[in-house]
N, C-alpha and C positions, 0 to 999 in steps of 0.2 A: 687516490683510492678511497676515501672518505667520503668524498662526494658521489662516487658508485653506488655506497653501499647506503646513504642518505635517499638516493633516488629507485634504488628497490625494494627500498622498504614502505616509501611510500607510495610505489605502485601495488604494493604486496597490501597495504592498508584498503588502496581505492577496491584495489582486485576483490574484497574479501566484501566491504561494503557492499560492490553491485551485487556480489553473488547472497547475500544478504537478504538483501531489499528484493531481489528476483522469487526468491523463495518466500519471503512476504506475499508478493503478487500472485503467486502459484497458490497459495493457502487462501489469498482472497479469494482468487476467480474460482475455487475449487465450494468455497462456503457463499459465494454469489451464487452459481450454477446448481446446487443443491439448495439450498432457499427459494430460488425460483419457482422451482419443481411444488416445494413444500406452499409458499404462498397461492400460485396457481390455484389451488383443490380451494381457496378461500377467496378467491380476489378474480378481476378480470388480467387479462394477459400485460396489459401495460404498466395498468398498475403493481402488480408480482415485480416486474420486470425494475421499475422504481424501487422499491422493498429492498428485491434483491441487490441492487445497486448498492443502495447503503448498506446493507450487512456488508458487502465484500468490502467496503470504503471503511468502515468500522474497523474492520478485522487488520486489514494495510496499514493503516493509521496506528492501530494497539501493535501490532508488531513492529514496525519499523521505526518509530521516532527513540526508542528507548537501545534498541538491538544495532539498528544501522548507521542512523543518525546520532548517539552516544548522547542524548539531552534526557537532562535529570528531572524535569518536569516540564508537563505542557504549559504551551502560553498560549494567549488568544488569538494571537499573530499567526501561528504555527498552524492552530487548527482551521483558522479563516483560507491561509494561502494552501492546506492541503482540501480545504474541501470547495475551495474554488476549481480547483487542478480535478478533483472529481467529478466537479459538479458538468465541466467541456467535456468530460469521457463520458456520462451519461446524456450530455445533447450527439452526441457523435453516435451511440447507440441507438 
């Protein structure tokens, strides 16, 4: 019965996490998508489009490493291998 309640708990942990880090991405791509708009009226379309990239990349990164990922401060490790992982979604874009 132990061992039950060891394995719902830590799906109760992962479960909470993704839903976490989801809401991260939703506040990113919400602060990507409007930055865009705003860059646009300054910049040509590709470029905004770059810009905007990082603001959302920025924003995912400040909410999640502290909130879902439970790390007490950044290291250089951290932020190389998240904005590597960025950096594939804006060649994909």
């Amino acid at each position: 019965m132990i061992q039950t309640k060891k394995i719902f708990s830590r799906y109760s942990v992962i479960k909470m996490c993704i839903l976490m880090y989801f809401q991260a991405s939703v506040i990113g791509t919400l602060f990507n998508f409007i930055s865009r708009f705003i860059f646009s009226r300054y910049f040509s379309f590709g470029i905004s489009v770059i810009f905007a990239n990082y603001i959302g990349m920025i924003i995912v990164f400040l909410m999640s490493y502290n909130r879902v990922f439970r790390v007490g401060r950044i290291t250089p490790g951290m932020l190389i291998r998240f904005a590597v992982v960025a950096h594939i979604g804006l060649f994909v874009v």
